[in-house]
C-alpha positions in Angstrom: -75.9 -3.0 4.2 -78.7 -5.5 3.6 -77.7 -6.8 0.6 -77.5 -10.7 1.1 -80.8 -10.3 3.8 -82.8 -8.5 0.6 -81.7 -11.2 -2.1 -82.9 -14.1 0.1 -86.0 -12.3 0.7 -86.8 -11.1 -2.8 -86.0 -14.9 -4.0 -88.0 -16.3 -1.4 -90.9 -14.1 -2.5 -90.5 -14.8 -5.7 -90.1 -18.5 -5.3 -87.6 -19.5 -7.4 -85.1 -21.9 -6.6 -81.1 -20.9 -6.8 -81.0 -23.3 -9.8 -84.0 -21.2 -11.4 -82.7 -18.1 -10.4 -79.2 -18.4 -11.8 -80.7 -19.8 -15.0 -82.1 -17.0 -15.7 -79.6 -14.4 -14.5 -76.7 -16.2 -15.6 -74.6 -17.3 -12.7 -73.7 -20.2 -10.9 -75.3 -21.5 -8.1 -72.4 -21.1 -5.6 -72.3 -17.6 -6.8 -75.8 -17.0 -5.4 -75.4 -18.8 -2.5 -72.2 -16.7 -1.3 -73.9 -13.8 -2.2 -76.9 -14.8 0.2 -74.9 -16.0 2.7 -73.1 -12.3 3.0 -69.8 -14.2 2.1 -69.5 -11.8 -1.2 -69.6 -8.2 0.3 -68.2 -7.0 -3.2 -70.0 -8.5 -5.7 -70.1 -7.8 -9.1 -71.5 -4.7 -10.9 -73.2 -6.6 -13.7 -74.2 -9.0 -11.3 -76.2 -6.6 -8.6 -77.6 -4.8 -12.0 -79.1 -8.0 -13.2 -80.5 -8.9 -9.8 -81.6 -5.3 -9.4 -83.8 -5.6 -13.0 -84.7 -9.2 -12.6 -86.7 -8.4 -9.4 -87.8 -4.7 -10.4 -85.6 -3.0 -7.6 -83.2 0.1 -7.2 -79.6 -0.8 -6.7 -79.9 1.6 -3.4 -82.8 -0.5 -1.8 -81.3 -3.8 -2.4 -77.7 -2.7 -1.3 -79.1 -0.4 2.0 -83.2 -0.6 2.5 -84.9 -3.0 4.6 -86.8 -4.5 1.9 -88.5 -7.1 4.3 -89.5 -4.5 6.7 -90.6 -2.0 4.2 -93.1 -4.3 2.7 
């Protein structure tokens, strides 16, 4: 899976800071960083849906494409 790999990338991209990002997603900022950091391999439902619509990406290309390579 390249969950946490994807989420760094597509915040990266996007610029945003984990403070910004969580602001407007609604989670805390140690949430984020686990979830980057692959420590959370099961994360929330709500949480990968809200990640998923914030960026404009399908649930199965941030959970299993190479988002990085396939841009």
């Amino acid at each position: 899976m390249f969950w946490s790999k994807n989420l760094k990338y597509l915040r990266d991209k996007s610029g945003l800071s984990f403070r910004k990002l969580c602001k407007e997603i609604g989670i805390d900022s140690s949430t984020l960083r686990r979830l980057e950091m692959g420590v959370t391999s099961n994360p929330r439902l709500q949480t990968v849906l809200d990640l998923c619509e914030f960026f404009s990406v399908s649930i199965q290309d941030i959970l299993y494409a190479d988002i990085e390579k396939d841009k």
